[in-house]
N, C-alpha and C positions, 0 to 999 in steps of 0.2 A: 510595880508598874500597873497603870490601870489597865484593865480586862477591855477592850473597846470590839463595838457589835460591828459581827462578821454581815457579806451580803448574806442577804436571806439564804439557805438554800431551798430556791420553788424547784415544782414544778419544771421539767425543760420545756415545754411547751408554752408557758407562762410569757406576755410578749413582756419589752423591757417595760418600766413604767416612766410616764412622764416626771420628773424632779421638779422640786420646789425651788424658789429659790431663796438664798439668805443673802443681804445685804452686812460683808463686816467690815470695817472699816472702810475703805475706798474701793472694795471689789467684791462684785455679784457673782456667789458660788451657787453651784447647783445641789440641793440640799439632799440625799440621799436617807430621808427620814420625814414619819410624820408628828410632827409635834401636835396639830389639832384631833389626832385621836384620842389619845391623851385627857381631851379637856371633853368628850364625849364620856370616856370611863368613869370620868369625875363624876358626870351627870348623872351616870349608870343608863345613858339614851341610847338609841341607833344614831349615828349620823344623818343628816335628812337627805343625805344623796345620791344617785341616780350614777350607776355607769353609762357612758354615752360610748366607751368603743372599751378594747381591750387595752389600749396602751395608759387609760386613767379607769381604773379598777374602782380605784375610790370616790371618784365622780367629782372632785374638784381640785382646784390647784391655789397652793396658799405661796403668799409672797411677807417674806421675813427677814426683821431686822434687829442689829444688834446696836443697841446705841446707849453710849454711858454704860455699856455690863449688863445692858435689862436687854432679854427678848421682847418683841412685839410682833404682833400677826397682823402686817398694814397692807394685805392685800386679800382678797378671796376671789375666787369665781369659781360656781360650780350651777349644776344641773342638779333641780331637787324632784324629788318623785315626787311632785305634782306636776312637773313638767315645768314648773316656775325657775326660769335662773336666779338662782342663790348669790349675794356677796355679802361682804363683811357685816352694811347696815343690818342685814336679814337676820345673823345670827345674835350682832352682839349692837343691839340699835340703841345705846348708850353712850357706843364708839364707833360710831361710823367710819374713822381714819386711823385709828391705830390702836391695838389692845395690848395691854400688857400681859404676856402669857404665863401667867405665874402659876397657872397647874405644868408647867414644863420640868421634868426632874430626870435624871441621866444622860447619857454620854449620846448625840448625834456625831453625822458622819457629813461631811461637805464634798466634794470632787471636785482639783483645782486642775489646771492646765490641758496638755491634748490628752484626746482619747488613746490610751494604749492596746486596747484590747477590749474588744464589743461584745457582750453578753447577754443571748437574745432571752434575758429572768429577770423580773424584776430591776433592781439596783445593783446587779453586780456584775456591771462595765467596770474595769480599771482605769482612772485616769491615773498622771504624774504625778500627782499629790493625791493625799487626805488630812484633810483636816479634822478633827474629834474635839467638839466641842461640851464640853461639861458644865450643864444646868442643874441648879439647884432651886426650886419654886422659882424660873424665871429669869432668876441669876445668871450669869455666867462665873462658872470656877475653875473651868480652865479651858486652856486651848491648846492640844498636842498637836505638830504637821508629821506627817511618813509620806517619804517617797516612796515611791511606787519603779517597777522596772519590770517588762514584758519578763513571763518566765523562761528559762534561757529554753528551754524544750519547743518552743513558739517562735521563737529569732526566724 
């Protein structure tokens, strides 16, 4: 059975963070992971972004889709220390509408249905589901769901 990434453990003080989102098949999940860090390491850059409050740490929000088995990053918006808002033209102005992410390699986490349980850290609110999605340069190779169920200690 594959190993799939736990929430972070922050900080408790740490507020939650704003999710991304991924487009898979007919339903928009809240993506509990950042794939465009990822294509920064590649770079070996800083990301060019700016935090504007505490609930987006990382100063932008990317919107993502799975189509045919390939990822793609077909949305961006963010705040860049220069004070310039940043989107997708800014970074990758080759593709102004949709990039194939093919520096993407490992297992992301999606959050499907209600919220069960609120966790004022990062990404580790419990919803109904998880979905674990497994990328390989961009790929997708696979797709596990786990249900989810409040801890009985919490009822």
């Amino acid at each position: 059975m594959p190993e799939y990434p736990q929430a972070p453990q922050e900080d408790e003080s740490m507020t939650a963070q704003a999710r991304e989102s991924l487009k898979y098949q007919d339903e928009t999940l809240s993506l509990c992971g950042l794939p465009l860090d990822s294509y920064f390491e590649l770079l070996g850059e800083d990301p060019p972004f700016m935090a504007r409050d505490t609930a987006l740490w990382r100063g932008y929000i990317g919107s993502w889709e799975i189509l045919d088995g390939r990822l793609y990053l077909v949305g961006l918006g963010g705040y860049g220390q220069t004070g310039k808002d940043i989107d997708l033209s800014d970074l990758f102005p080759e593709y102004p509408e949709r990039v194939f992410a093919h520096w993407v390699n490992g297992i992301f986490r999606a959050e499907r249905g209600k919220l069960l349980k609120y966790e004022h850290a990062g990404f580790a609110s419990l919803y109904e589901q998880d979905l674990f999605f497994g990328f390989e340069h961009g790929l997708l190779q696979s797709v596990e769901v786990k249900s989810n169920a409040v801890p009985a200690s919490e009822d």
